[in-house]
N, C-alpha and C positions, 0 to 999 in steps of 0.2 A: 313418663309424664312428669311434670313441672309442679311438683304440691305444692311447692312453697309459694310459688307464681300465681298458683290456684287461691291459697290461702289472701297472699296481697290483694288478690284482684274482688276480694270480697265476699269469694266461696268458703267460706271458713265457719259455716254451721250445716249441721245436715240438711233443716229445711229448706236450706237455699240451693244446696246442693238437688236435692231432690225439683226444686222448681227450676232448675239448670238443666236437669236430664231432660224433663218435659217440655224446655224449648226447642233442646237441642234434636232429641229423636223421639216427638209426642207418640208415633206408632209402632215405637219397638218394645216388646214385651218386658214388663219390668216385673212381674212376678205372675206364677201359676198356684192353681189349686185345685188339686182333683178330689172332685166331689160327684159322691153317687155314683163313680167310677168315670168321669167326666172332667175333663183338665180344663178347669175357668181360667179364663188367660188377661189381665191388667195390663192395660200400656203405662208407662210412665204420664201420660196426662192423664189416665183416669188413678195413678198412685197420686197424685197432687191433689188432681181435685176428692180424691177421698181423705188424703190429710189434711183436707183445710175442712170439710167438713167433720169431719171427729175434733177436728181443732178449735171451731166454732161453737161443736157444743159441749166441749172439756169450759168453754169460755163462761156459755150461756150457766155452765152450772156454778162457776164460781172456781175454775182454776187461776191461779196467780202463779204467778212467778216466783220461781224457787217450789212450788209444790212436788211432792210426790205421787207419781203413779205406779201403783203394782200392777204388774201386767205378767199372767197365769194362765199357762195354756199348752197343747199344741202349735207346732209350725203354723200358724195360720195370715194371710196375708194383712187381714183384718185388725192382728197384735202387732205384726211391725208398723202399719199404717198409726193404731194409736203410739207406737214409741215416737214416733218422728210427731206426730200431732202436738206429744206433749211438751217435746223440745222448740216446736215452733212457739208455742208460747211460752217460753222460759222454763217449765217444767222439768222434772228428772224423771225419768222412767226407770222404775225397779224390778226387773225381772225375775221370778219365782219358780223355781222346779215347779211341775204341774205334777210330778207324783207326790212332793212332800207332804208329810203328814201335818193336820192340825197345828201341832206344840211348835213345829218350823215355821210353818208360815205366819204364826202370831206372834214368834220372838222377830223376823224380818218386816213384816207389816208395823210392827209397833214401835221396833227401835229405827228404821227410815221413818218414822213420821209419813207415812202415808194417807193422802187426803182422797182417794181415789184410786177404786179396784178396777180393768179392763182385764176381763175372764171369758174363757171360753165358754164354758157351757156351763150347767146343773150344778154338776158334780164340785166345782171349783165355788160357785155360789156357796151351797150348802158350805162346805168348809170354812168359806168366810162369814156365814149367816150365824157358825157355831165359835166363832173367835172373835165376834166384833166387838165385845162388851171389853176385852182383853187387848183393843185397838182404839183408843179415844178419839184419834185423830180421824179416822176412816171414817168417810161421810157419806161416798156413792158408787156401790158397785155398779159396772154395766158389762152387759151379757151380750155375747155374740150372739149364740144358737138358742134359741128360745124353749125349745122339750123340753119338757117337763117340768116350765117355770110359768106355767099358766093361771095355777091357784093361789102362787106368791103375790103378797099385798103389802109387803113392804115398801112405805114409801122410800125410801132410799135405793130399790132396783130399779134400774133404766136400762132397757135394751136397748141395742147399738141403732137399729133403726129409729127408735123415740128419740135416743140422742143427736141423732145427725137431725134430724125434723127439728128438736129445739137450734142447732145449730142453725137453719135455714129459715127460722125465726130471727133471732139473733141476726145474721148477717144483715136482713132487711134493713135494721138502724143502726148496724155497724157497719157498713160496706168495704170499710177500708181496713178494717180491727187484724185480720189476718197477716196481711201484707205488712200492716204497722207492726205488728208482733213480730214476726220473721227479722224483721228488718232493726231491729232492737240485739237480735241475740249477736254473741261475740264466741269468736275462737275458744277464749279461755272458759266460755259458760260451761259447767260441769254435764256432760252430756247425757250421764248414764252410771248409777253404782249396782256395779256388781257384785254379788255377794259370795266371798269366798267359799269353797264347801265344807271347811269346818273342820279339817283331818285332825287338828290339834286342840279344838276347844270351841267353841260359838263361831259361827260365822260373823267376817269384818267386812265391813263395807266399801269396796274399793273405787273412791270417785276419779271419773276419765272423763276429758273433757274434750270437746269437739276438736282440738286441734293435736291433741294426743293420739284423736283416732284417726284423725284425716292424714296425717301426716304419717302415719305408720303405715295406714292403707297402700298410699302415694306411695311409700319406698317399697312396699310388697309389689305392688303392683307392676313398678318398671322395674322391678329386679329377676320377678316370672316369668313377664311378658304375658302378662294378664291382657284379655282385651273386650271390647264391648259385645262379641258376641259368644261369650262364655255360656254354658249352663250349668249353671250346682243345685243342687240338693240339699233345701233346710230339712233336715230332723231330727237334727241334736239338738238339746233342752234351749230353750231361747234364754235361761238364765244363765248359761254357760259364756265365759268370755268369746268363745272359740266360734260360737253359732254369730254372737254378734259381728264379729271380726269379720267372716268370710258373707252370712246371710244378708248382712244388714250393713257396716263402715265398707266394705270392698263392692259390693253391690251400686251401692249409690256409687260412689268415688268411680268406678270405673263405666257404672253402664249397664253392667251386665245382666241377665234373668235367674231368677231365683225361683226356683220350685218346692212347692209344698206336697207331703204325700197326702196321703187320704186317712191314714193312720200309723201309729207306727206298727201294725201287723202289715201293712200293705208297704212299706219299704224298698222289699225287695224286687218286688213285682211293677213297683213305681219307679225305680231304680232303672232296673232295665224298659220301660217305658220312656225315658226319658233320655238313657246315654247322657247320662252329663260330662262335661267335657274335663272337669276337674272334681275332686272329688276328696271330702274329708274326713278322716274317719280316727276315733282315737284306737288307742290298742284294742278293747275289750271288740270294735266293733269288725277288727279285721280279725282277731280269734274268733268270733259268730262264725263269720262268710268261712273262715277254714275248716271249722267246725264240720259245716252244711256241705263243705264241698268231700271230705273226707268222708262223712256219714253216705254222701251218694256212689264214690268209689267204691266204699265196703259193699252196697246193693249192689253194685254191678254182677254179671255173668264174668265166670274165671279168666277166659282171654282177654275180655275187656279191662277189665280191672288190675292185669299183668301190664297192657300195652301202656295205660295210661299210668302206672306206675312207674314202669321202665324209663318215659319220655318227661315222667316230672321229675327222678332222682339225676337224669342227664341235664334238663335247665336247672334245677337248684344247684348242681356241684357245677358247673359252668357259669352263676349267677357269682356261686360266692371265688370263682378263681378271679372274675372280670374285678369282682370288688376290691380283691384282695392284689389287685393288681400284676396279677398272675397270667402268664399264658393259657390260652383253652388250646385243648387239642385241635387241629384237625378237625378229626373223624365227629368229635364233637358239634364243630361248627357247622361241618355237611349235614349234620344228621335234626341240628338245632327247624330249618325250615318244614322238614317233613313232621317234624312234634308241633310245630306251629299251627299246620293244616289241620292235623288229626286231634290233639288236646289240645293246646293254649288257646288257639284262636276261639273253637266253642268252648271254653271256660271260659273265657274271659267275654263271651255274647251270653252264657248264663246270667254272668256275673252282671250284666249291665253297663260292664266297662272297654269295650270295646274302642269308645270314642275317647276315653277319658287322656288329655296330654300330660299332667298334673294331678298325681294324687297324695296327700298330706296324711302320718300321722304326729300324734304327739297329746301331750295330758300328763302320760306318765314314758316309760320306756318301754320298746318293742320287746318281744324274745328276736333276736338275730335270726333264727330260725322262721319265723312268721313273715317277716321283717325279704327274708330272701327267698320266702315261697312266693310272694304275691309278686316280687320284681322279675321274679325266673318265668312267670306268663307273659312278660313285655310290658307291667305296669309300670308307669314311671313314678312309685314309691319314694318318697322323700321322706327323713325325719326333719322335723323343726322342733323346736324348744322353745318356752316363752310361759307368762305368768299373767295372770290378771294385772297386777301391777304395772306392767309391760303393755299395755292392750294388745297383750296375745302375743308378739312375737316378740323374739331376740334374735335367733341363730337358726337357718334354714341351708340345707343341702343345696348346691349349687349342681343345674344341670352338666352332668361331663363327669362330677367332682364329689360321687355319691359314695359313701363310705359304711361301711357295718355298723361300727364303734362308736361313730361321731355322731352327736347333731347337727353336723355344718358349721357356716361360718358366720359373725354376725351380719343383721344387715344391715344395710345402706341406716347412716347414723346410728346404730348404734356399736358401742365400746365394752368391751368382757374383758373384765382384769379377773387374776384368783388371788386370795386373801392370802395372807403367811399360813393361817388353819386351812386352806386348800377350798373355801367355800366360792362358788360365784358370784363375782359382783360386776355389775352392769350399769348405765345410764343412756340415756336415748332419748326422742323427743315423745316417746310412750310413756313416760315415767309419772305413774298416776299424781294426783292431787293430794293422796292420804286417805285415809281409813274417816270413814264417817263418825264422829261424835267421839271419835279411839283416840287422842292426837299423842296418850304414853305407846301405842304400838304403830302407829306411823316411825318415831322419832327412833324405835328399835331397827323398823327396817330401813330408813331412810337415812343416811349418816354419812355428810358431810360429800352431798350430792349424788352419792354411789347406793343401788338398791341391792340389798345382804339377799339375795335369793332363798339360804336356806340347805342350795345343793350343792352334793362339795362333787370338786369336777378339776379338769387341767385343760391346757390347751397344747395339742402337739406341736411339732416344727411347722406345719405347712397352716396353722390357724384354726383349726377346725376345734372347736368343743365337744371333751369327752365327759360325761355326767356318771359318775359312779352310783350314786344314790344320795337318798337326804343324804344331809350331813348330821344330824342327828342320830341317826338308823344306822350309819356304817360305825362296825363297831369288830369286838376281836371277840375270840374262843379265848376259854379258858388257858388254850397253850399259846395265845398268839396270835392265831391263825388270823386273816381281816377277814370277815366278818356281811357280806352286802346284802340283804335279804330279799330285794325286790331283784338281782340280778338270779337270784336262785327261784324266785317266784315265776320269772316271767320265761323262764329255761323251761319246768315245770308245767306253762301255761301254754308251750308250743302243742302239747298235747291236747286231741279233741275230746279228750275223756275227762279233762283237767279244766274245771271253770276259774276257780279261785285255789288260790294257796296262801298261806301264810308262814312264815318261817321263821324258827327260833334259835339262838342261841348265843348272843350276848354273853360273857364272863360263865359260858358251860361247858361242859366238855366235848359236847358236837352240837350240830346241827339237829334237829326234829322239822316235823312241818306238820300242819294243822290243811287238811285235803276238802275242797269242794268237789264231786265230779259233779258234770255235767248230765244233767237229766237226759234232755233231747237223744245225744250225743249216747251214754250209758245205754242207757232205755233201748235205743235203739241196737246194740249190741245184744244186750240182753234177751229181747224179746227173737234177734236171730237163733238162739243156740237155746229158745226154750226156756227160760229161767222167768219165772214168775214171780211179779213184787206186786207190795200192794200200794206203795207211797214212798217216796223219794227218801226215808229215814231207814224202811224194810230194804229198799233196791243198794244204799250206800254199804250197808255191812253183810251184800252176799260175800262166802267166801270167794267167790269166783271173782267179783270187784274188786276186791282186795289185789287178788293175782294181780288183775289188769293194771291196775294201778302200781302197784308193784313195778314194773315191766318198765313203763314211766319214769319211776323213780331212778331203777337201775339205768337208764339210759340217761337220765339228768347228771349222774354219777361218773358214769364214764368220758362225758364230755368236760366234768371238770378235771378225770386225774391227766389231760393235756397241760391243767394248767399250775402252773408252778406257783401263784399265788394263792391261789382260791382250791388248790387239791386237798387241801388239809380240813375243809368246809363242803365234806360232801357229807348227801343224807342219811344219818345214820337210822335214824327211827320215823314213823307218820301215821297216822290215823284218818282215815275219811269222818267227817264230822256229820254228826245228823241231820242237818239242816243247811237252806241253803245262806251264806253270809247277805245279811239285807241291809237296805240304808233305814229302812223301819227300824228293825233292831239295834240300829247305831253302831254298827259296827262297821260297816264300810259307808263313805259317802255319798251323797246321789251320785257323782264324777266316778263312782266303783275306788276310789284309793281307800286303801285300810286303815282303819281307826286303829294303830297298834297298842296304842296303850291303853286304849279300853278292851282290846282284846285280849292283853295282858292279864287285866284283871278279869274280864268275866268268866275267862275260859284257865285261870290259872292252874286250876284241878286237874285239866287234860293236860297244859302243858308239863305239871310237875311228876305226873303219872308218866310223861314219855321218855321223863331221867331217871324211872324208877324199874322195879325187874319187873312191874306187873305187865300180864297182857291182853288187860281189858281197864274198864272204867268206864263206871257207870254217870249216866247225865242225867238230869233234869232240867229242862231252860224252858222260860217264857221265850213266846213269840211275838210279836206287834203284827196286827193283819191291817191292812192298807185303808179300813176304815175308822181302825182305831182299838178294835176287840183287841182279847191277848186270848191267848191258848198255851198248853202245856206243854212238850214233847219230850218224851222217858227213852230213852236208847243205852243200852251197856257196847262202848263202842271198843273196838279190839285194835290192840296197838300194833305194828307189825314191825319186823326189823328189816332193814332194805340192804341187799347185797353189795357191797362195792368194789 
């Protein structure tokens, strides 16, 4: 498609974009929502005229131009409809993790200047009914789902239905107030700040503006061969850049139907309900689906559980010769359609991806491992790379031209240089407006038209971008050795036993690693061969965990001494921690990336105990519970030494 064409010819805001789809195809489905186990289904003229109604009575209450609206939620079609309501009147929409706690959402409510809360339900009420006083600007929450807000007498609650009624007041002596409003907004109006998740200090506010995203969309779009009768799956956090990129800028821009689950426990079951045809998902979500898929292998009866083994190590070492640009056998290839029949094809009708042509990760970095399990079932896995800053992309795998190592190549307008320091640096027509209210950290990473990403990375002969890790985080051992922690984490995380890892050793003399295992995943092992826990702190320091984890470790080890860089940086020591790493506890962010240096600190005691001869160490750590309580947890955790 023609963006810029799109753009000239006057399509160059979402709202108008959106009153574009609904001339063009008023009865094609422009978003779903399953409810009561029931898929409510919106044409693009009933997405219109629901945004002009939320738009009317964002008006009737007194929104203006330039205001803020926080919008907190679930996937719900009801929350995208007020982001675009708000931008039809010159508004910004500020999108909010729905799990964050309190103390986050009243540092991002208060520092946007937010004039106006659109929330889902109760739950999200209550949290802003207890941070408003801490919010001066905040003037009128309004609530989709009404339970349990029947005894609330606040005047400042308005539910979504009272709101569109005063809307439908309001149009009466404004008739024309919408269509004027729309027709006001411009390309460069700031569309949308999103709030970065904070890995290194407070979240900043990253303003993008309608022609940042439309134009980014545009060049995704004809570069995928994206087309109007797509299906995806919103259910990644709606404050994520990534959810907006694909649910909400590619959506409109292209046409296509966007589906809501019914919760996020119901995902997967909505998932495959759905067959979406493209499908996005970051790392931690495509370690889940391995997870699950692994945990129902182990249930299997012995022959079953041999055949389907047998036919995923022949498509994995087959996936990664194709990658590697290798010959497959033969006997391989003969034997690749008969594994299709009997495993791939039902995994991949488990999976819900059977239809999928286009599937996306990216956030952080895959394990290679993970990365060639899901493509060795015939998914068409791609990485891509990109940043809030970016709205969302830079550098995506090109079909034909899929590579292990790589994130691909950039896209359509945009340019990847690497610094003399080895860091990425990028510009495109993505390259946000600046950091809100921030303009000393705009001007850090924004210098002399090029954006300092942050990750240090190169680019090979044939253009493709290879990302090592931050650039801050790659770092050396004591003798030398370099040093990548998230390449050792994510090695570490191909394991179903392995939720989280963190990895140390900076200026020491090996590696250690600080271990999450996986409940589900564990549990379920455990509870086969008998072993009784009482709480995920009892289950982490059985001895027999240890083993297993162990087992892990030694296979993380051995695939580094292939390597002549990174051999010197295998695991010498690790511990399973007692607890699971939470973004309550601030220690990894909603996005799941790890706060390292606050993990430095909190947990300094275990890591300085894993350079020492003991073989325990004792903890005590507060917890934060999701409504705000704390609790205790006492665990003497055992240090273990890993074979290599």
């Amino acid at each position: 498609m023609d963006v810029l064409a799109t753009v000239r010819d006057g399509l160059d805001t979402f709202p108008k974009l959106v009153r574009h789809d609904a001339q063009r195809f008023p009865r094609k489905v422009a978003i779903r929502e399953k409810e009561y186990g029931i898929w409510q289904s919106y044409t693009w003229s009933d997405y219109l005229a629901q945004v002009r109604r939320i738009a009317l009575g964002l008006a009737s209450l007194g929104l203006a131009r330039g205001n803020k609206t926080a919008i907190i939620g679930d996937n719900r079609p009801q929350l995208y409809w007020a982001v675009a309501a708000t931008q039809a009147l010159g508004g910004v929409p500020v999108p909010l993790y729905q799990d964050a706690i309190e103390k986050e959402l009243a540092y991002i409510v208060d520092h946007a200047e937010a004039r106006f809360a659109v929330v889902e339900d109760q739950e999200q009420v209550d949290k802003l009914l207890h941070i408003k006083e801490q919010c001066p600007h905040l003037e009128f929450i309004i609530y989709e789902d009404p339970r349990g807000l029947r005894a609330y007498t606040e005047p400042f609650l308005v539910s979504l239905e009272r709101l569109q009624e005063l809307g439908a007041t309001f149009a009466r002596d404004n008739p024309t107030y919408f269509e004027d409003e729309v027709a006001k907004g411009t390309a460069d109006d700031i569309a949308i700040i999103c709030y970065t998740s904070g890995t290194t200090g407070t979240p900043k506010g990253a303003m993008l503006s309608h022609r940042n995203l439309i134009l980014t969309a545009g060049n995704a779009i004809a570069a995928e061969g994206f087309r109007r009768d797509e299906e995806v799956l919103a259910y990644l956090p709606m404050a994520w850049v990534g959810d907006h990129f694909f649910s909400y800028a590619q959506s409109i821009v292209a046409g296509f139907s966007v589906n809501c689950p019914e919760s996020a426990a119901t995902v997967l079951p909505d998932l495959r309900e759905i067959g979406p045809t493209c499908f996005f998902a970051p790392p931690r979500i495509w370690e889940n689906l391995l997870t699950n898929v692994m945990i129902r292998i182990e249930d299997a009866a012995w022959p079953k559980r041999k055949l389907v083994q047998f036919f995923l190590d022949l498509a994995q070492d087959s996936e990664r010769r194709r990658l590697g640009r290798q010959p497959v056998a033969l006997w391989r290839r003969l034997l690749y359609p008969l594994g299709r029949l009997l495993v791939y094809g039902p995994l991949r009708d488990n999976l819900g991806m059977r239809r999928i042509r286009i599937a996306y990760t990216a956030g952080e970095a895959i394990g290679p491992e993970i990365f060639v399990f899901f493509r060795s079932l015939g998914i068409n896995v791609k990485q891509l790379y990109g940043m809030t800053e970016a709205s969302a992309l830079i550098s995506i795998h090109k079909d034909g031209d899929v590579r292990l190592d790589t994130v691909g190549t950039p896209l359509p307008g945009v340019e990847i240089r690497i610094s003399q320091e080895g860091e990425v640096l990028y510009r495109s027509p993505g390259v946000f407006h600046g950091y809100y209210k921030n303009s000393e950290a705009t001007q850090q990473v924004i210098r002399e038209g090029w954006i300092h990403s942050g990750d240090a990375g190169f680019l090979d002969r044939d253009g493709h971008l290879k990302i090592i890790d931050r650039a801050k985080d790659v770092s050396r051992l004591a003798d030398g050795t370099i040093f990548a922690p998230k390449y050792l984490e994510n090695k570490l995380k191909f394991s179903p036993y392995v939720r989280e890892a963190v990895c140390t050793g900076q200026a020491r003399p090996y590696v250690a690693a600080l271990i999450n295992i996986d409940l589900a995943a564990v549990g379920n092992w455990a509870e086969r061969r008998g072993i009784a826990y009482t709480s995920y702190t009892d289950l982490s320091q059985k001895p027999e965990v240890y083993d297993l984890i162990h087992e892990e470790v030694v296979r993380v080890n051995r695939s580094l001494q292939a390597d002549d860089v990174l051999r010197g940086a295998q695991i010498r020591k690790f511990l399973i921690l007692h607890k699971e790493l939470d973004p309550d506890d601030e220690e990894i962010t909603r996005t799941r990336k790890v706060r390292r240096g606050y993990i430095a600190q909190k947990y300094a005691a275990l890591i300085d105990a894993l350079y020492s001869d003991h073989g325990h160490v004792p903890i005590e750590a507060k917890v934060t519970y999701e409504d705000g309580r704390t609790g205790t947890v006492r665990a003497d955790l055992r240090i273990r030494e890993a074979a290599r």
